[in-house]
PDB file of N, CA, C, O and CB in Angstrom:
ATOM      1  N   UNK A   1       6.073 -17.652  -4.025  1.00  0.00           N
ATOM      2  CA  UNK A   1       7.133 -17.800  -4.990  1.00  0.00           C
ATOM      3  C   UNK A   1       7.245 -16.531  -5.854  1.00  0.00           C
ATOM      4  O   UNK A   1       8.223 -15.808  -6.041  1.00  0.00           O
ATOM      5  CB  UNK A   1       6.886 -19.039  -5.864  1.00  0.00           C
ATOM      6  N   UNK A   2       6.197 -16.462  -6.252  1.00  0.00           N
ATOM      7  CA  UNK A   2       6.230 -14.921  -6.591  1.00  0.00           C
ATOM      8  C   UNK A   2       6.129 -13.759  -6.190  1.00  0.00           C
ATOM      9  O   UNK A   2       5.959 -12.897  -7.052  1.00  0.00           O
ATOM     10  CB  UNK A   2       5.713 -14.686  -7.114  1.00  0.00           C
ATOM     11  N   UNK A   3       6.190 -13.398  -4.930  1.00  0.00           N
ATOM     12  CA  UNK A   3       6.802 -12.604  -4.285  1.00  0.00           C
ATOM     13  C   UNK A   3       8.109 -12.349  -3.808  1.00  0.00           C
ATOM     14  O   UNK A   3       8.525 -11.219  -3.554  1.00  0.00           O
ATOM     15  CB  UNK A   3       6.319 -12.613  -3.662  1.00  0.00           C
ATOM     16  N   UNK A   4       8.927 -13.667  -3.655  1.00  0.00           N
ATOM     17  CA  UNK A   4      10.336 -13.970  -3.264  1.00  0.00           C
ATOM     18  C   UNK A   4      10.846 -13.153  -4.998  1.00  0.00           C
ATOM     19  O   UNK A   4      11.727 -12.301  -4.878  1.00  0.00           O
ATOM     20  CB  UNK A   4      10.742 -16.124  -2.865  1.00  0.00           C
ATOM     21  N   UNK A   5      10.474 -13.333  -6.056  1.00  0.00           N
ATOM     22  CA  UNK A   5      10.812 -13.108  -7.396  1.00  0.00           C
ATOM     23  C   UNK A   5      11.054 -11.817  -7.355  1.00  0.00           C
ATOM     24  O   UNK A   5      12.175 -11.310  -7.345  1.00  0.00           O
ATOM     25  CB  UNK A   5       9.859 -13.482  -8.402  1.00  0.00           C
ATOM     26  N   UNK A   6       9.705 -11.079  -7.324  1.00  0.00           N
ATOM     27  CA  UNK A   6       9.509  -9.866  -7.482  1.00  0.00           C
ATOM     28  C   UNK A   6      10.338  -8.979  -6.281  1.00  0.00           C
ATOM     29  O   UNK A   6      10.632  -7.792  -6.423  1.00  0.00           O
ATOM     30  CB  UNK A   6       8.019  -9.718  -7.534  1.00  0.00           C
ATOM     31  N   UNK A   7      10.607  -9.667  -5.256  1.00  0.00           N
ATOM     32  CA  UNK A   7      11.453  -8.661  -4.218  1.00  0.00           C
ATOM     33  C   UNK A   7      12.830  -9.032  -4.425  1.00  0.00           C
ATOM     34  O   UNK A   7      13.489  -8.558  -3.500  1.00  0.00           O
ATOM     35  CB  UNK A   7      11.086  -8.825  -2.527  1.00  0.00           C
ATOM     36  N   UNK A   8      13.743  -9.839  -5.445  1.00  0.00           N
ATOM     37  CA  UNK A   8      14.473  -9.735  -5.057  1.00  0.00           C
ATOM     38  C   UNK A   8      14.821  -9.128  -6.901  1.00  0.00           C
ATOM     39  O   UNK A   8      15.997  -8.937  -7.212  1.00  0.00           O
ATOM     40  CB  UNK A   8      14.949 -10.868  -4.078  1.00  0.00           C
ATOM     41  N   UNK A   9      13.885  -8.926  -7.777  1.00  0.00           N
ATOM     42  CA  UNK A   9      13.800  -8.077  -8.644  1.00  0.00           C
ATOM     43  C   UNK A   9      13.915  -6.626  -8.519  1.00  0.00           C
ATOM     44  O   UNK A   9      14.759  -5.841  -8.951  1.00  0.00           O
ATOM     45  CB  UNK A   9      12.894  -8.328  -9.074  1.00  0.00           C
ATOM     46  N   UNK A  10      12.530  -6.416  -7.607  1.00  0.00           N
ATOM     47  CA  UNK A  10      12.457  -4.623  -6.912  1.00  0.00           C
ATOM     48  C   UNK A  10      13.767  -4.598  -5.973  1.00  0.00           C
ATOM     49  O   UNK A  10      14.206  -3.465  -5.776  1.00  0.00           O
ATOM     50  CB  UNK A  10      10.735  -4.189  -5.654  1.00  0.00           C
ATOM     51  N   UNK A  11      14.196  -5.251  -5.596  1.00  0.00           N
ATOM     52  CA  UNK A  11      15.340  -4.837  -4.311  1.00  0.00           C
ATOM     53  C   UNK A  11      16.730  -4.889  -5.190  1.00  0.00           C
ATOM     54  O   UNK A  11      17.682  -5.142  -4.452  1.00  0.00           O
ATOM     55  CB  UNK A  11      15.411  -6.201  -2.736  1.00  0.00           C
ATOM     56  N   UNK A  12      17.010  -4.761  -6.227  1.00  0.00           N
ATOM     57  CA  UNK A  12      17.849  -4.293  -6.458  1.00  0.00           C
ATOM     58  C   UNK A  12      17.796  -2.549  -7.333  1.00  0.00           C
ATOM     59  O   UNK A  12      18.736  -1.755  -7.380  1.00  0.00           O
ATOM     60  CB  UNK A  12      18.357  -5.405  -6.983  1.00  0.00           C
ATOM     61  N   UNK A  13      16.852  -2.420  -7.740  1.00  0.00           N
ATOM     62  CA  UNK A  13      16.309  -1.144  -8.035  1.00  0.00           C
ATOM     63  C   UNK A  13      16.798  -0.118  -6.937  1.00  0.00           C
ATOM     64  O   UNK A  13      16.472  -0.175  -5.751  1.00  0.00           O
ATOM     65  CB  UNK A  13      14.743  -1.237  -8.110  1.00  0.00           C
ATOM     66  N   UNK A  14      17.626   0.828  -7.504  1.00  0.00           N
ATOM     67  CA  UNK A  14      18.465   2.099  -6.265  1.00  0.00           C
ATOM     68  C   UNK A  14      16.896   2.764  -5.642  1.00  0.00           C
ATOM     69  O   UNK A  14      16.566   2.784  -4.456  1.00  0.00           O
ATOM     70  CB  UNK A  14      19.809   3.900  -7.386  1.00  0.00           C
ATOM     71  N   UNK A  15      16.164   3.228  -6.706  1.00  0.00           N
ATOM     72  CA  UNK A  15      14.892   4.382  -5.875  1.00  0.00           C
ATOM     73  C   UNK A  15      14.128   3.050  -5.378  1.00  0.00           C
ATOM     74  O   UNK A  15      13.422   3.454  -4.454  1.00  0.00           O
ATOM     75  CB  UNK A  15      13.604   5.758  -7.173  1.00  0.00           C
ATOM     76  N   UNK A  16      13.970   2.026  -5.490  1.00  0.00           N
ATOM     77  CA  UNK A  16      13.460   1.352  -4.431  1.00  0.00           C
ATOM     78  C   UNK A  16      14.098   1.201  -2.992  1.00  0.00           C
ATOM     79  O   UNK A  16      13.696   1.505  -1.869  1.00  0.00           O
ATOM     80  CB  UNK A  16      13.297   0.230  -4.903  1.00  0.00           C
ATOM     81  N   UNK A  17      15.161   0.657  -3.433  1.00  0.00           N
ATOM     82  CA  UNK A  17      15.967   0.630  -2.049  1.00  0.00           C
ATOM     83  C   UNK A  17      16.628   2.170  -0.946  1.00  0.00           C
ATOM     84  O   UNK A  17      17.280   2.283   0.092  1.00  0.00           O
ATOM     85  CB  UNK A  17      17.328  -0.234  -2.593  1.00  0.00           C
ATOM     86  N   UNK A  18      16.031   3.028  -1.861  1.00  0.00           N
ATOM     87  CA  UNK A  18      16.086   4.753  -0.795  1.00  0.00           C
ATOM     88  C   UNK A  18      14.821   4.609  -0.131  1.00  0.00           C
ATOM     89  O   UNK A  18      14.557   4.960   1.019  1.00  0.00           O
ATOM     90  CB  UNK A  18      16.044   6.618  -1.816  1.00  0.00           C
ATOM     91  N   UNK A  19      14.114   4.092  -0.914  1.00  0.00           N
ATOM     92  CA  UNK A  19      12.157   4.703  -0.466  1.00  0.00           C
ATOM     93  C   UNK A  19      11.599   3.343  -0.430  1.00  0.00           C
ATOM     94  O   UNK A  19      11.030   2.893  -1.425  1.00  0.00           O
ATOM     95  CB  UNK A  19      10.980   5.890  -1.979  1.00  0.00           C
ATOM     96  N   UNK A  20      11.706   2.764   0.487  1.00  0.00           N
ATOM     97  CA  UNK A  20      11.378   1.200   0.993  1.00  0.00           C
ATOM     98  C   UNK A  20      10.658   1.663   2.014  1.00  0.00           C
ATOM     99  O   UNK A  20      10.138   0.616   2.399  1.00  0.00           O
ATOM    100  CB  UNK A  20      12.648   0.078   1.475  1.00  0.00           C
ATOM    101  N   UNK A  21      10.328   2.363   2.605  1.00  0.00           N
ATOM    102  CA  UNK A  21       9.422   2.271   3.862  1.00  0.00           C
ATOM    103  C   UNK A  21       8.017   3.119   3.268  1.00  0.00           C
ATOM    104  O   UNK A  21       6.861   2.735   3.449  1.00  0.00           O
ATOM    105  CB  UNK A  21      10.255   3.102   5.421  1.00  0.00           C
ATOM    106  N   UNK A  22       8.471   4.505   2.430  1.00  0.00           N
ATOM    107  CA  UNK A  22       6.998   4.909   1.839  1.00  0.00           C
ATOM    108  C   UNK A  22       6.778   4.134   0.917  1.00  0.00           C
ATOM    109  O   UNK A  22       5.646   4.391   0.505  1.00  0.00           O
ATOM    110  CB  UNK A  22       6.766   6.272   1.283  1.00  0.00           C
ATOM    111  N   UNK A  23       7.111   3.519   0.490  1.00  0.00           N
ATOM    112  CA  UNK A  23       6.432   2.514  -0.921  1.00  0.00           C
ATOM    113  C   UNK A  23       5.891   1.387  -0.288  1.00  0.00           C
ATOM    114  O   UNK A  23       5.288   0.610  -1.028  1.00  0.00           O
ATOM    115  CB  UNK A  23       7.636   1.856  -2.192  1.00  0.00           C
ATOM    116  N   UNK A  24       5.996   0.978   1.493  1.00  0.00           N
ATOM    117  CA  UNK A  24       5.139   0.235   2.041  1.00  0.00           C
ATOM    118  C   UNK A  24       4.462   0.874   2.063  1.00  0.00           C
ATOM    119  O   UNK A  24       3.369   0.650   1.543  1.00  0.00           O
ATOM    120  CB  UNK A  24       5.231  -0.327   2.951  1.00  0.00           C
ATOM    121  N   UNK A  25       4.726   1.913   2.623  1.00  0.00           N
ATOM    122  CA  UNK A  25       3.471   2.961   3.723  1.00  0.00           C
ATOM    123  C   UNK A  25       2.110   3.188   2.344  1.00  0.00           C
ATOM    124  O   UNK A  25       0.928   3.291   2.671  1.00  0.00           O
ATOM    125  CB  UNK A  25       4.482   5.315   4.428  1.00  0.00           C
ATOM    126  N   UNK A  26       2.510   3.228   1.012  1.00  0.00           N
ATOM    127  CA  UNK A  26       2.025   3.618   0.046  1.00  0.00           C
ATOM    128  C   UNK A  26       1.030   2.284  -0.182  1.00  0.00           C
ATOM    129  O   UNK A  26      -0.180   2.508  -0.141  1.00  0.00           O
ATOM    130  CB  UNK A  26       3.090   4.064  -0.983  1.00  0.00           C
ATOM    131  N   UNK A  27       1.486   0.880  -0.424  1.00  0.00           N
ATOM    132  CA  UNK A  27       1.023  -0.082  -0.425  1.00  0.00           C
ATOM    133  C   UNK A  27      -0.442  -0.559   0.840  1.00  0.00           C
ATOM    134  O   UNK A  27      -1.623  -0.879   0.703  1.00  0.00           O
ATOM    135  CB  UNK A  27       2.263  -0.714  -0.416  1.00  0.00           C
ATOM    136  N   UNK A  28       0.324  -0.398   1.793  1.00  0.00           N
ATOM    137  CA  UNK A  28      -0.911  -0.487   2.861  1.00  0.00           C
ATOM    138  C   UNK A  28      -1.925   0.535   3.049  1.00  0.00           C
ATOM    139  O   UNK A  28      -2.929   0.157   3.651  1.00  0.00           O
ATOM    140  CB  UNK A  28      -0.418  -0.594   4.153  1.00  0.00           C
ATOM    141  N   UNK A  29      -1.883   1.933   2.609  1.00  0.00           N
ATOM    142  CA  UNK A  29      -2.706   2.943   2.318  1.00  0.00           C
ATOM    143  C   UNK A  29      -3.409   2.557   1.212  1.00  0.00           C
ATOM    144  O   UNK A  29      -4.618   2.657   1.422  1.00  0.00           O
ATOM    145  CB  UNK A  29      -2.078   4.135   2.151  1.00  0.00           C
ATOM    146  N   UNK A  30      -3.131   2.140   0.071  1.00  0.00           N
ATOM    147  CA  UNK A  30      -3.732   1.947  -1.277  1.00  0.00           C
ATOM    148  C   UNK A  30      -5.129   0.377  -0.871  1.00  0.00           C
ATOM    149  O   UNK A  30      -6.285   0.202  -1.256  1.00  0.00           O
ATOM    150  CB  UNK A  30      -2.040   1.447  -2.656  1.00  0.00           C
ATOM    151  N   UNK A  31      -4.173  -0.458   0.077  1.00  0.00           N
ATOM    152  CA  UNK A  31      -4.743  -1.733   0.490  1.00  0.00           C
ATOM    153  C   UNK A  31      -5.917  -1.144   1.576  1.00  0.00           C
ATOM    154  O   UNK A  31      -6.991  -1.718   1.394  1.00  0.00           O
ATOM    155  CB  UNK A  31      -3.482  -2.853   1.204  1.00  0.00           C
ATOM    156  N   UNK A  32      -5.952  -0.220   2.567  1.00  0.00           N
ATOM    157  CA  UNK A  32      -6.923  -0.041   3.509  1.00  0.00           C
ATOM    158  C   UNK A  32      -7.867   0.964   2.317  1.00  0.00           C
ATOM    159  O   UNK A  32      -8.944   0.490   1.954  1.00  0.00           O
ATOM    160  CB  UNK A  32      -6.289   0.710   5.158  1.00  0.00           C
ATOM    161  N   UNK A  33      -7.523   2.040   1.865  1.00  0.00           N
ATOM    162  CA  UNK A  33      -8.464   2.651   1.365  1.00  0.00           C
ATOM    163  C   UNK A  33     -10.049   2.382   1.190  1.00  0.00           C
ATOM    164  O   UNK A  33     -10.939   2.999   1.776  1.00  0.00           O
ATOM    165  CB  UNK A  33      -8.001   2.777   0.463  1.00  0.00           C
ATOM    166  N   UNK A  34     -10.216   1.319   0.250  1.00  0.00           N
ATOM    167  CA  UNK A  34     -11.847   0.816   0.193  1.00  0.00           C
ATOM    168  C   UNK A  34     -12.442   0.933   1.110  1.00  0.00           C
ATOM    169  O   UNK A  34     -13.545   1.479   1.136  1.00  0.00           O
ATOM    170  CB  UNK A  34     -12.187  -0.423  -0.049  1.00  0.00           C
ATOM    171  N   UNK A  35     -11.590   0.227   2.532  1.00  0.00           N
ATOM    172  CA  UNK A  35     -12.382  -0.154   3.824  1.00  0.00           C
ATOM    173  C   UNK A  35     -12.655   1.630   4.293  1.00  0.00           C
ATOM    174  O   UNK A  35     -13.770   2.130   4.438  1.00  0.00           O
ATOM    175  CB  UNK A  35     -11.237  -1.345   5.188  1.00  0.00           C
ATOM    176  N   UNK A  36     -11.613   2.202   4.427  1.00  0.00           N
ATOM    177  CA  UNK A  36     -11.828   3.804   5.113  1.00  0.00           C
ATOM    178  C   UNK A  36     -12.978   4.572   3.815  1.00  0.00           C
ATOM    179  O   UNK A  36     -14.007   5.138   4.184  1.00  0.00           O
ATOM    180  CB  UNK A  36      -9.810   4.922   5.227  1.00  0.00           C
ATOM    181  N   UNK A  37     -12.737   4.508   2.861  1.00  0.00           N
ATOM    182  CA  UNK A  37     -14.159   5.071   2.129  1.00  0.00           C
ATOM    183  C   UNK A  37     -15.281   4.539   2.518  1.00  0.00           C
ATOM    184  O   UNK A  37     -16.297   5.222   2.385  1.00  0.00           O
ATOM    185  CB  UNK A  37     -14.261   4.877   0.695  1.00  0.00           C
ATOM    186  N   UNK A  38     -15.349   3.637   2.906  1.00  0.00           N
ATOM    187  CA  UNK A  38     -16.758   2.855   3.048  1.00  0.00           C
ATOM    188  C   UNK A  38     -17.681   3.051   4.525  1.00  0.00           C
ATOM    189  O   UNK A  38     -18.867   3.027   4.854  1.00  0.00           O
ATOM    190  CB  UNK A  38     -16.370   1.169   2.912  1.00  0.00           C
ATOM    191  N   UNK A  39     -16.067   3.300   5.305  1.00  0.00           N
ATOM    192  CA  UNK A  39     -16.906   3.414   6.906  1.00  0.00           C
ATOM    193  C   UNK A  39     -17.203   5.045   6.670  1.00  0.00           C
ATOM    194  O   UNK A  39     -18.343   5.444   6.910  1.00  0.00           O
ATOM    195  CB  UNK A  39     -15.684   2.989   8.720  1.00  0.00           C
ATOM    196  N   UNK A  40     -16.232   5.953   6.221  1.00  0.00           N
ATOM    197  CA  UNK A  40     -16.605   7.251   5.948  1.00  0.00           C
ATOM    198  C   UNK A  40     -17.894   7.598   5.307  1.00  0.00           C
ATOM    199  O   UNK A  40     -18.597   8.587   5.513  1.00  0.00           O
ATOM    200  CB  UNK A  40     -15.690   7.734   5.241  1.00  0.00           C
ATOM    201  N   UNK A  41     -18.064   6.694   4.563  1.00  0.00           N
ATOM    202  CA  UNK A  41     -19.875   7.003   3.671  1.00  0.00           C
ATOM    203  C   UNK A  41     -20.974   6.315   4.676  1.00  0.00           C
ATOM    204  O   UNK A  41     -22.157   6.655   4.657  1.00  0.00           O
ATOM    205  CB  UNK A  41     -20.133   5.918   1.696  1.00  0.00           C
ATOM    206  N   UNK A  42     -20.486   5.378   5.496  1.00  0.00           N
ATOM    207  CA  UNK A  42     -21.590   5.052   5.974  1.00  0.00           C
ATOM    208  C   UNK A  42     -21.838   6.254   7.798  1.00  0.00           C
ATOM    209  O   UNK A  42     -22.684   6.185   8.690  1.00  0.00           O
ATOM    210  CB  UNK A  42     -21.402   3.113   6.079  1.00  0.00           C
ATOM    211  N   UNK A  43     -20.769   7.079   7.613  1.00  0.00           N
ATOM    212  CA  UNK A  43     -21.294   7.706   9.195  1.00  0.00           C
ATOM    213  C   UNK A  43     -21.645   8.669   8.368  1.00  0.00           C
ATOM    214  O   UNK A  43     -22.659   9.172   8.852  1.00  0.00           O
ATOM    215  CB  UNK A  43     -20.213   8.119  10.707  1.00  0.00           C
ATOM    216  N   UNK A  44     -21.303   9.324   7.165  1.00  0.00           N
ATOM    217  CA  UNK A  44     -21.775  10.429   6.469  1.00  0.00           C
ATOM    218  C   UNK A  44     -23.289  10.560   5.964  1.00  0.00           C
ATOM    219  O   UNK A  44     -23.978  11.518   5.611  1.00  0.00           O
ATOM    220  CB  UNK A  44     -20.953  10.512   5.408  1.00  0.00           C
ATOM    221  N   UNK A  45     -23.518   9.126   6.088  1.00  0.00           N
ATOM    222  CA  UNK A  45     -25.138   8.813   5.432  1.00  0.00           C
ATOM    223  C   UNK A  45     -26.035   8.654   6.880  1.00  0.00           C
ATOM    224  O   UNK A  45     -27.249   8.456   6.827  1.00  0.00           O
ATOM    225  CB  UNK A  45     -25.249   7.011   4.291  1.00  0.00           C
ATOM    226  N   UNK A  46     -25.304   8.763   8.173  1.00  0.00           N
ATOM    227  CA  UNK A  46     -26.177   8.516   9.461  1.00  0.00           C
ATOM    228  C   UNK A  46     -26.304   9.713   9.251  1.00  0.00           C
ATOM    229  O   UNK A  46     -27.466   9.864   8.875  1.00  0.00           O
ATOM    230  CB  UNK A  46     -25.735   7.932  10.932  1.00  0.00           C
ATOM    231  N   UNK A  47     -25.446  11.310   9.285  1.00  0.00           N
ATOM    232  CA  UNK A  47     -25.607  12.241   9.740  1.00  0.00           C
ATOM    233  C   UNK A  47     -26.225  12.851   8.647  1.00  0.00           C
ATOM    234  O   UNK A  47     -26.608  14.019   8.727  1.00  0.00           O
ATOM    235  CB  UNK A  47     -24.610  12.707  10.310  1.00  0.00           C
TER     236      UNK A  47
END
């Protein structure tokens, strides 16, 4: 429900609706991050 809110809040916003695909791309980068720092420290700590 609150996501239906908030997107049809952000989707009328003009610089949202130009840059809708990097502001995913931005979202799922921000969301994987932890996991890619974590496997990165752990092959950095084998070698």
């Amino acid at each position: 429900m609150i996501a239906c809110g908030a997107g049809y809040f952000f989707g009328n916003i003009p610089f949202v609706k130009s840059h809708f695909s990097a502001i995913i791309l931005g979202i799922v980068f921000i969301t994987l991050l932890p996991s890619i720092l974590t496997v990165l420290k752990s092959i950095l700590k084998r070698s």
